[in-house]
Every structure is written in structure tokens, then in C-alpha cells.
FIZANU-176407 format. One record per residue: residue number from 1; x, y, z of N, C-alpha, C, O in turn. Coordinates in nm, 4 decimals. Layout:
<rs>
+-----+----------+----------+----------+----------+----------+----------+----------+----------+----------+----------+----------+----------+
: pos :       nu :       nv :       nw :      cau :      cav :      caw :       cu :       cv :       cw :       ou :       ov :       ow :
+-----+----------+----------+----------+----------+----------+----------+----------+----------+----------+----------+----------+----------+
: NUM :        X :        Y :        Z :        X :        Y :        Z :        X :        Y :        Z :        X :        Y :        Z :
...
+-----+----------+----------+----------+----------+----------+----------+----------+----------+----------+----------+----------+----------+
</rs>
This chain:
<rs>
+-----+----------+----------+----------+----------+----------+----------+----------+----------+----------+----------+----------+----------+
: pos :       nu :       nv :       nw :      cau :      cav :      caw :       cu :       cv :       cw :       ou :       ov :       ow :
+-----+----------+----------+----------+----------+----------+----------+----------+----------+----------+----------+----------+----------+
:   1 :  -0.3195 :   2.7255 :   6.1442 :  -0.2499 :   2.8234 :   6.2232 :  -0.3520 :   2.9258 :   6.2727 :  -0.4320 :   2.9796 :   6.1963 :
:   2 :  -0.3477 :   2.9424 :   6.3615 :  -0.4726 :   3.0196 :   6.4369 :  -0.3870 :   3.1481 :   6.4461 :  -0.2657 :   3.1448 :   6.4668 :
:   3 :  -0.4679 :   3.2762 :   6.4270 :  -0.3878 :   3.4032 :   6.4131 :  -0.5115 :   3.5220 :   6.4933 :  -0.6340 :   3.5147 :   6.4830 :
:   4 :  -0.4573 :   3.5926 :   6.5461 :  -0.5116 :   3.7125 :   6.6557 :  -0.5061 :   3.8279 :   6.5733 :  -0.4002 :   3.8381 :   6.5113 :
:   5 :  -0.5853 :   3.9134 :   6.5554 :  -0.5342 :   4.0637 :   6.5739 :  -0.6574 :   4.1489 :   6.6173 :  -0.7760 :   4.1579 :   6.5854 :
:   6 :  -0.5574 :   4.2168 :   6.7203 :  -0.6193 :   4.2825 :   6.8047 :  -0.6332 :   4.4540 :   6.7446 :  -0.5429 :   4.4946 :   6.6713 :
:   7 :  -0.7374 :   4.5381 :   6.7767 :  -0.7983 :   4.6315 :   6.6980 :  -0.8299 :   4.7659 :   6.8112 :  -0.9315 :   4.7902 :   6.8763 :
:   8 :  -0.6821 :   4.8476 :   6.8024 :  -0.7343 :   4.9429 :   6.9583 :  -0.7989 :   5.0871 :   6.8510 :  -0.7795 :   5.0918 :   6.7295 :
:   9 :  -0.8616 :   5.1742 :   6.9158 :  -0.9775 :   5.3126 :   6.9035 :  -0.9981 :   5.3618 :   7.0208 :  -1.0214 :   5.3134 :   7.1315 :
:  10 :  -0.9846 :   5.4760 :   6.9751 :  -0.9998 :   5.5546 :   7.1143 :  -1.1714 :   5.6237 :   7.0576 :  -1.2093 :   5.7310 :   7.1045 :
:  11 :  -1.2609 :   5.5444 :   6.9538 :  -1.3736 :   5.6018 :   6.8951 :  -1.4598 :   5.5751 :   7.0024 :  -1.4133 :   5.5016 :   7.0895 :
:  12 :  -1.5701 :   5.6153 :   7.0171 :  -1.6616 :   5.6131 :   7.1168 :  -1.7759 :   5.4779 :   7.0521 :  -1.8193 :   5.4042 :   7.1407 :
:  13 :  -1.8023 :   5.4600 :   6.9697 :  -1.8833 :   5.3950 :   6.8833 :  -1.7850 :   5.2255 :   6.8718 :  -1.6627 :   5.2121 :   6.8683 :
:  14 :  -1.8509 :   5.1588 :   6.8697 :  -1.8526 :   5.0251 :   6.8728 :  -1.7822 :   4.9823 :   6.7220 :  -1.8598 :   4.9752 :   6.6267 :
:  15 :  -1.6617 :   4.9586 :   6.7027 :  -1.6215 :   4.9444 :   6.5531 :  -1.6393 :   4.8019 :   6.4999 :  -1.6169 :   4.7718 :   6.3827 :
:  16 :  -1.6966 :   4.6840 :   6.6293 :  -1.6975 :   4.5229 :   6.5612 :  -1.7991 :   4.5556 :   6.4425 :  -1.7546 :   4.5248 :   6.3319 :
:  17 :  -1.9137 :   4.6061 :   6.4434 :  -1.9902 :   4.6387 :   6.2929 :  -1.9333 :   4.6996 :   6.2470 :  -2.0364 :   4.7161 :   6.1818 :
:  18 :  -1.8682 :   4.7579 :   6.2079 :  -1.7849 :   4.8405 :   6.0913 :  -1.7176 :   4.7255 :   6.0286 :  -1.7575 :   4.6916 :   5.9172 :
:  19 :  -1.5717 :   4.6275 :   6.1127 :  -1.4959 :   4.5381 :   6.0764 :  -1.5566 :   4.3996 :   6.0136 :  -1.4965 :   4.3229 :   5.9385 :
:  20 :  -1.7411 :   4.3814 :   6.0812 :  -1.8152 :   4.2673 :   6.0266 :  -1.8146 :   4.2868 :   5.8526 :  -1.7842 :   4.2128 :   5.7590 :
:  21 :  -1.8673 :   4.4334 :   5.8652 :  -1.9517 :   4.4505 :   5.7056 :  -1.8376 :   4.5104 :   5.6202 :  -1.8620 :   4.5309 :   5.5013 :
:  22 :  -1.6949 :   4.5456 :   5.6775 :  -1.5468 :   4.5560 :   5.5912 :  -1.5220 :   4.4004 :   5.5521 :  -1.4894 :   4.3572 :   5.4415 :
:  23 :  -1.5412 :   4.3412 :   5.6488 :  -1.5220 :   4.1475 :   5.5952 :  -1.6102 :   4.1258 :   5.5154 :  -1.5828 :   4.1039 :   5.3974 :
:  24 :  -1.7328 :   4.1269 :   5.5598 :  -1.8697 :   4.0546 :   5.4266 :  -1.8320 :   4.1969 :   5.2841 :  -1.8779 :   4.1808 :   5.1710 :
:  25 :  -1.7767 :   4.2783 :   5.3070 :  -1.7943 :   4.3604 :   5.1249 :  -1.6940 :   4.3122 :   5.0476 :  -1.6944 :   4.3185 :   4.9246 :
:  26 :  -1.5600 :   4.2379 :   5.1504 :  -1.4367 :   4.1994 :   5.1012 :  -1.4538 :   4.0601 :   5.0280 :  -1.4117 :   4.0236 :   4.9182 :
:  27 :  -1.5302 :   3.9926 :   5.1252 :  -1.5420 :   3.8463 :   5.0545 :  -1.6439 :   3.8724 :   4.9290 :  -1.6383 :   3.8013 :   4.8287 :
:  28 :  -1.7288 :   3.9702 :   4.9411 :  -1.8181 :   3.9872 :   4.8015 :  -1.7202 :   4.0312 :   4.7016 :  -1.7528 :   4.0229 :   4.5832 :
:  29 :  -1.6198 :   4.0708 :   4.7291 :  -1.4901 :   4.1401 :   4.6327 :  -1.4343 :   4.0312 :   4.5576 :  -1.4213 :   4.0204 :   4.4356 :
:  30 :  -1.4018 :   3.9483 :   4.6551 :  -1.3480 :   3.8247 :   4.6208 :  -1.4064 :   3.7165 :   4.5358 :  -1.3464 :   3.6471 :   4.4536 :
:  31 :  -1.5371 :   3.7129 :   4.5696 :  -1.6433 :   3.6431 :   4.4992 :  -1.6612 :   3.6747 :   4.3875 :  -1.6935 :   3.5786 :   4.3176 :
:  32 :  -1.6516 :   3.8199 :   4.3073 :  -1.7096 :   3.8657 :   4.2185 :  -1.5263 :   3.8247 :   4.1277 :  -1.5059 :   3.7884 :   4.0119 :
:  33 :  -1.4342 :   3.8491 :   4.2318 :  -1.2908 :   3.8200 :   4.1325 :  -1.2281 :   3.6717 :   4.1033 :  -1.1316 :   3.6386 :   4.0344 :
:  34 :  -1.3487 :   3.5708 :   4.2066 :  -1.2955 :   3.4581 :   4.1847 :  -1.3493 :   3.4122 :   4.0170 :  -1.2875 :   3.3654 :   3.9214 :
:  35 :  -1.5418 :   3.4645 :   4.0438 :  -1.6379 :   3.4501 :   3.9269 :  -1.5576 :   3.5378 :   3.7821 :  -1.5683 :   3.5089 :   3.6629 :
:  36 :  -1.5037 :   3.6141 :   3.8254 :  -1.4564 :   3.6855 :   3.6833 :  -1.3051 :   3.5884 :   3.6336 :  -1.2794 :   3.5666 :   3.5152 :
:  37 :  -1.2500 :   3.5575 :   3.7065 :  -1.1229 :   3.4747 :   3.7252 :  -1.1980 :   3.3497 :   3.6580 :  -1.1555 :   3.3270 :   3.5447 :
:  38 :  -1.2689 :   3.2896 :   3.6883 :  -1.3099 :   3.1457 :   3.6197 :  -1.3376 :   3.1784 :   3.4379 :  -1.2926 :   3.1264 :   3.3358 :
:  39 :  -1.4008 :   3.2520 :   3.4556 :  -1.4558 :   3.3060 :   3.2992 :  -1.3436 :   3.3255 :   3.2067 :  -1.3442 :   3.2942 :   3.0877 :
:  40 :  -1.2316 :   3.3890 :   3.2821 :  -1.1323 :   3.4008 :   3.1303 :  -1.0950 :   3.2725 :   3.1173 :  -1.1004 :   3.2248 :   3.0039 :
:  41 :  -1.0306 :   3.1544 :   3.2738 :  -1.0141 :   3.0659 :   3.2829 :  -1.0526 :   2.9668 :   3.1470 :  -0.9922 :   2.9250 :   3.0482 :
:  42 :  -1.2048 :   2.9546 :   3.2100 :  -1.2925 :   2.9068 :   3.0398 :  -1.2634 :   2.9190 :   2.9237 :  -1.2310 :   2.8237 :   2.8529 :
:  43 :  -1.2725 :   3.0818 :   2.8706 :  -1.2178 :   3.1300 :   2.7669 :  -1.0875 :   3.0645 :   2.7309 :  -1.0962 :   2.9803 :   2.6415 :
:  44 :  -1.0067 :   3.0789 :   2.7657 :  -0.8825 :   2.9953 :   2.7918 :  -0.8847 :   2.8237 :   2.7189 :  -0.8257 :   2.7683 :   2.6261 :
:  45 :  -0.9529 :   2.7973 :   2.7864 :  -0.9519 :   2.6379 :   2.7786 :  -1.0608 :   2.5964 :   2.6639 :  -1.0749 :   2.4789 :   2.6301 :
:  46 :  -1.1417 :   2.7109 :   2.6030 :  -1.2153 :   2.6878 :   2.5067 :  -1.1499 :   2.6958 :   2.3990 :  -1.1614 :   2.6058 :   2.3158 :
:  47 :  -1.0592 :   2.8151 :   2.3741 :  -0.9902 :   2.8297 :   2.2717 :  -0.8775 :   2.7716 :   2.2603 :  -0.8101 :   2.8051 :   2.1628 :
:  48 :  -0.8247 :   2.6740 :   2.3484 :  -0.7186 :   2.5856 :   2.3687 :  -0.7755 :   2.4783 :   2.3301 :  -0.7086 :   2.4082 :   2.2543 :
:  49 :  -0.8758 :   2.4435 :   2.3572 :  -0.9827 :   2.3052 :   2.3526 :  -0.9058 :   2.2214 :   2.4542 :  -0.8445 :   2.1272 :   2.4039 :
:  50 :  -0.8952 :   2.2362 :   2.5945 :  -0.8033 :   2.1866 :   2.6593 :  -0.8081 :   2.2208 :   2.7990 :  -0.7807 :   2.3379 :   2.8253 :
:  51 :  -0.8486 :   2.1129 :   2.9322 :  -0.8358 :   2.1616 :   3.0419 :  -0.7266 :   2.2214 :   3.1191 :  -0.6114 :   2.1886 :   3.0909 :
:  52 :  -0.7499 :   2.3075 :   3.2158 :  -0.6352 :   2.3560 :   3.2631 :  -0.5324 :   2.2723 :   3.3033 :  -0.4138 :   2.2564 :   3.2747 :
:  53 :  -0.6278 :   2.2153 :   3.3910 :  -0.5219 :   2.0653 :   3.3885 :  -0.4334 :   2.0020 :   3.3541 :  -0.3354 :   1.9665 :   3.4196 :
:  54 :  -0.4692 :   1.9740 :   3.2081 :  -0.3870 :   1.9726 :   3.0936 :  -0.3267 :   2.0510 :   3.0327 :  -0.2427 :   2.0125 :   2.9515 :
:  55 :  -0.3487 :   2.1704 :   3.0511 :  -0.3059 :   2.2582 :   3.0101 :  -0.1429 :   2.3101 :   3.1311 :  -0.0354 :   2.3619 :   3.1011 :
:  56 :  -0.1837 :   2.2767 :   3.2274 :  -0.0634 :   2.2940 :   3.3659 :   0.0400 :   2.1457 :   3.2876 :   0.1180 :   2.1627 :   3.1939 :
:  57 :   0.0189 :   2.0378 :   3.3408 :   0.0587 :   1.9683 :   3.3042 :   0.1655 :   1.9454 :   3.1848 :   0.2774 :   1.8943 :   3.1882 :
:  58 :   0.0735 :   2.0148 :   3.0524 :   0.1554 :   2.0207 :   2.9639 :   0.2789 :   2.1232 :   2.9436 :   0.3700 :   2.1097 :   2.8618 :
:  59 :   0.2601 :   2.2395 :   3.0456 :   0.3224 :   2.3413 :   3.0885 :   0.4545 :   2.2935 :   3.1771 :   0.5701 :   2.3070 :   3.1370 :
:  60 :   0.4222 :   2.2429 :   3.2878 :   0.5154 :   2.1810 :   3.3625 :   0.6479 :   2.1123 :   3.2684 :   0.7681 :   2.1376 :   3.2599 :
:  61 :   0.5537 :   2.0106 :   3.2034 :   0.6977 :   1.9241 :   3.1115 :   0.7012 :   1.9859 :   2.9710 :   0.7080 :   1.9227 :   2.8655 :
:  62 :   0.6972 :   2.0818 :   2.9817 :   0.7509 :   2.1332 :   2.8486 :   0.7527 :   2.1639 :   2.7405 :   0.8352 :   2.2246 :   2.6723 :
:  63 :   0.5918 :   2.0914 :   2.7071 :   0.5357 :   2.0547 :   2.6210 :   0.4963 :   2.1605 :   2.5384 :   0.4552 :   2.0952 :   2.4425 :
:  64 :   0.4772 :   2.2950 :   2.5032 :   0.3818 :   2.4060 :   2.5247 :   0.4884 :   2.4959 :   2.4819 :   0.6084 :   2.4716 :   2.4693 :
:  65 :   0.4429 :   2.5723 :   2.4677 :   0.5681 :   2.7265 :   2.3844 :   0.5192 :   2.7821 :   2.4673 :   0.4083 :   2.7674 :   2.5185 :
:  66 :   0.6259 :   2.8743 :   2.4941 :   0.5687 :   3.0358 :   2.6051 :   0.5423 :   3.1118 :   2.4904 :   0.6277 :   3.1414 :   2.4068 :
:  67 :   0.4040 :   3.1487 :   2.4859 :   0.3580 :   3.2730 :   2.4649 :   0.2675 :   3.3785 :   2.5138 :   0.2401 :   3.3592 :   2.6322 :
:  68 :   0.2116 :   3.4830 :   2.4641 :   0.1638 :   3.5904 :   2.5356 :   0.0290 :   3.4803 :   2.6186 :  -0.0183 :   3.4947 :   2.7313 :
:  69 :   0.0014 :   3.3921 :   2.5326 :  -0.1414 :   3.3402 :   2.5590 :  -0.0548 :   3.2567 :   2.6881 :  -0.0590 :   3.2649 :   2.8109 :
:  70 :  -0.0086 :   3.2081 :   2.6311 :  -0.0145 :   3.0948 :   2.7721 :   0.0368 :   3.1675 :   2.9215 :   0.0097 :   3.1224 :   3.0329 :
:  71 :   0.1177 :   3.2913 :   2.8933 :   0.1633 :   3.3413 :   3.0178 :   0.0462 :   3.3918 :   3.0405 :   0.0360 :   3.3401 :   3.1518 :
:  72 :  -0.0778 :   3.4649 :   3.0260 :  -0.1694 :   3.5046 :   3.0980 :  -0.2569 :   3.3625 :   3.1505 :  -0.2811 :   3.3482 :   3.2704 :
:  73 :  -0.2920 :   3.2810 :   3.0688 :  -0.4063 :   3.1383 :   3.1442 :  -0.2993 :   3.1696 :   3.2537 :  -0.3222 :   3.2480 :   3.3458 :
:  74 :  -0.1768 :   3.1008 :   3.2371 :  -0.0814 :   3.0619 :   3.3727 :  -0.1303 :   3.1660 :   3.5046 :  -0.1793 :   3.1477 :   3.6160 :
:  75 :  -0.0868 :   3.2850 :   3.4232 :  -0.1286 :   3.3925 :   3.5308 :  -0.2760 :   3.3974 :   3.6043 :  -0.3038 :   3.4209 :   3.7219 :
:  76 :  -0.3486 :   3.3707 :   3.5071 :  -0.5026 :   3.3527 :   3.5761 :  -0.5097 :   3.2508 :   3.6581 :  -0.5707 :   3.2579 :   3.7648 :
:  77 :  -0.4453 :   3.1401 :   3.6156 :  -0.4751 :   3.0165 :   3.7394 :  -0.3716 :   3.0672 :   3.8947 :  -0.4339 :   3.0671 :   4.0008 :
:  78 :  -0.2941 :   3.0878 :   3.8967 :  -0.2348 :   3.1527 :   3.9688 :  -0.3035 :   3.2664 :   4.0523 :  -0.2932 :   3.2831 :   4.1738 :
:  79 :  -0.3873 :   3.3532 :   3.9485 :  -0.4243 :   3.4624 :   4.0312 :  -0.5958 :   3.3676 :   4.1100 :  -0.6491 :   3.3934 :   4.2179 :
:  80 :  -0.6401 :   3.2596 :   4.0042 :  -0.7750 :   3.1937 :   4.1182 :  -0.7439 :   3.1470 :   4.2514 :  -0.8053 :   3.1388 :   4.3578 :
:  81 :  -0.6015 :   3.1128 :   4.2005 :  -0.5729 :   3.0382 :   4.3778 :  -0.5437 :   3.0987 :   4.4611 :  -0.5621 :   3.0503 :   4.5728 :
:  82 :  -0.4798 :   3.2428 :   4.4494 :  -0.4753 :   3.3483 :   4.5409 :  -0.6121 :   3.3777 :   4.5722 :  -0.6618 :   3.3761 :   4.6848 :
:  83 :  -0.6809 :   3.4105 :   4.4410 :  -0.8525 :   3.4546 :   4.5421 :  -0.9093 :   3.3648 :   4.6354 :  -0.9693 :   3.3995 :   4.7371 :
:  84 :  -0.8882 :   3.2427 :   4.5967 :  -0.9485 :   3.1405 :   4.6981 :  -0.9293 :   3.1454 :   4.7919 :  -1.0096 :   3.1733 :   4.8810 :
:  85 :  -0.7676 :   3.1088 :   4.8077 :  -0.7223 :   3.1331 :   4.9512 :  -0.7490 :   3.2362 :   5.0177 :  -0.7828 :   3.2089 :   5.1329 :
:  86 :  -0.7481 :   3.3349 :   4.9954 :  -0.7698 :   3.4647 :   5.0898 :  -0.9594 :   3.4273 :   5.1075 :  -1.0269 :   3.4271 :   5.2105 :
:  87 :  -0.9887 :   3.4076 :   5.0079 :  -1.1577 :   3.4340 :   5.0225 :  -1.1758 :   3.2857 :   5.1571 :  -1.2422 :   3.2958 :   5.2603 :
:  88 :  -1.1207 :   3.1986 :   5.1268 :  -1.1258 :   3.1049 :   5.2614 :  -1.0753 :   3.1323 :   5.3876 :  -1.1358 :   3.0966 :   5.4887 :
:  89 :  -0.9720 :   3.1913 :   5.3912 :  -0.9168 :   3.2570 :   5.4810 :  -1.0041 :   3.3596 :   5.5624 :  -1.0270 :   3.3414 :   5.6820 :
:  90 :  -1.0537 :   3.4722 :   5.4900 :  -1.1600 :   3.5003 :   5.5257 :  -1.2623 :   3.5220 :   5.5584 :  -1.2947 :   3.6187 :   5.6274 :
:  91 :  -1.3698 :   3.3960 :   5.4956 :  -1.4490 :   3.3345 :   5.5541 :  -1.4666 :   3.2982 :   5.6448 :  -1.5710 :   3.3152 :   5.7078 :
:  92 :  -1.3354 :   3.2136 :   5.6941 :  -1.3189 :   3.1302 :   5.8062 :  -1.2726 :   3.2534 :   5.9632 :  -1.2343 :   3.1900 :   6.0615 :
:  93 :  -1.2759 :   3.3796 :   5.9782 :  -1.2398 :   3.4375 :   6.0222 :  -1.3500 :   3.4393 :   6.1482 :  -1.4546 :   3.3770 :   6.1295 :
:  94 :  -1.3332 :   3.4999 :   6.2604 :  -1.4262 :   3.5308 :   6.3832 :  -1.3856 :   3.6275 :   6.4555 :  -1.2756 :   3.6385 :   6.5096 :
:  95 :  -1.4892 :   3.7119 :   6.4579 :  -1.4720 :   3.8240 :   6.5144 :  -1.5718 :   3.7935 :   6.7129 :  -1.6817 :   3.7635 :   6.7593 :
:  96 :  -1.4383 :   3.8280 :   6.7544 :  -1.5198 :   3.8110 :   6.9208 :  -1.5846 :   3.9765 :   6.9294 :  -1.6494 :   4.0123 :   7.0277 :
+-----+----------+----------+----------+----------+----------+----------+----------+----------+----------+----------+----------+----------+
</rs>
């Protein structure tokens, strides 16, 4: 889906560098929350002894007790795929 947005200023100064280096500090934002996001991930699956994978999976059918632990992994995998997406999303962006 190809998406526009258009950016009006009545500033005298040229704002496409401002909006370049607001994108490149955002995706470094993202980068640093995808890298921190993997790490508990790990943690997770170390002390589970168990890929997420398996760990979703076993979640899905039932297998698994809800507890404090498992609602946060859940939550973390959840919150990597939000960083991704946006961090791809934004990547993929072009500024004319």
C-alpha cells in the first residue's frame, strides 16, 4: 500500500533535513528496542529451555498455564513484531 503525507511550514529553512535525521534517530530507536526485545526474548527461552516457537505453539493449544511468566514472553513476542514492522515500514520510507 503506497501512502503520501504531505508536510506544509510556513518556516523559511528547508525542513526535508530535519524529517531525514527525525527518520534515521527513529529507526536507531527501533533498532536499539528490537535488540533489547530479542534479549529478554532469549532470557525467556533459556529459562524455559524452549523455543518461542514452541513456546507459541504450545500456547496456542493449550498446553501451558497462564502465568505472570508466560504473559510477559507472549507480550515480548508481540511487542518484536510491532518493532519490526514499524522499523520496516520505516526504512522503506522516501522522502522526495
Amino acid at each position: 500500500m503506497l501512502q503520501e503525507i504531505v508536510i506544509k511550514t510556513t518556516a523559511e529553512e528547508s525542513i526535508k533535513p530535519l524529517v531525514e535525521v527525525a527518520i534515521r534517530n527513529q529507526l536507531k530507536t527501533l533498532q536499539h528496542g528490537i535488540a533489547r526485545t530479542k534479549e529478554r526474548i532469549a532470557e525467556f527461552e533459556k529459562r524455559a529451555n524452549m523455543s518461542s516457537v514452541e513456546f507459541e505453539k504450545k500456547l496456542q493449544d493449550g498446553k501451558l498455564e497462564e502465568t505472570v511468566e508466560t504473559i510477559d514472553w507472549n507480550m515480548e513476542l508481540t511487542a518484536l513484531r510491532l518493532l519490526e514492522n514499524q522499523f520496516q515500514s520505516l526504512r522503506e520510507a522516501k522522502i522526495d
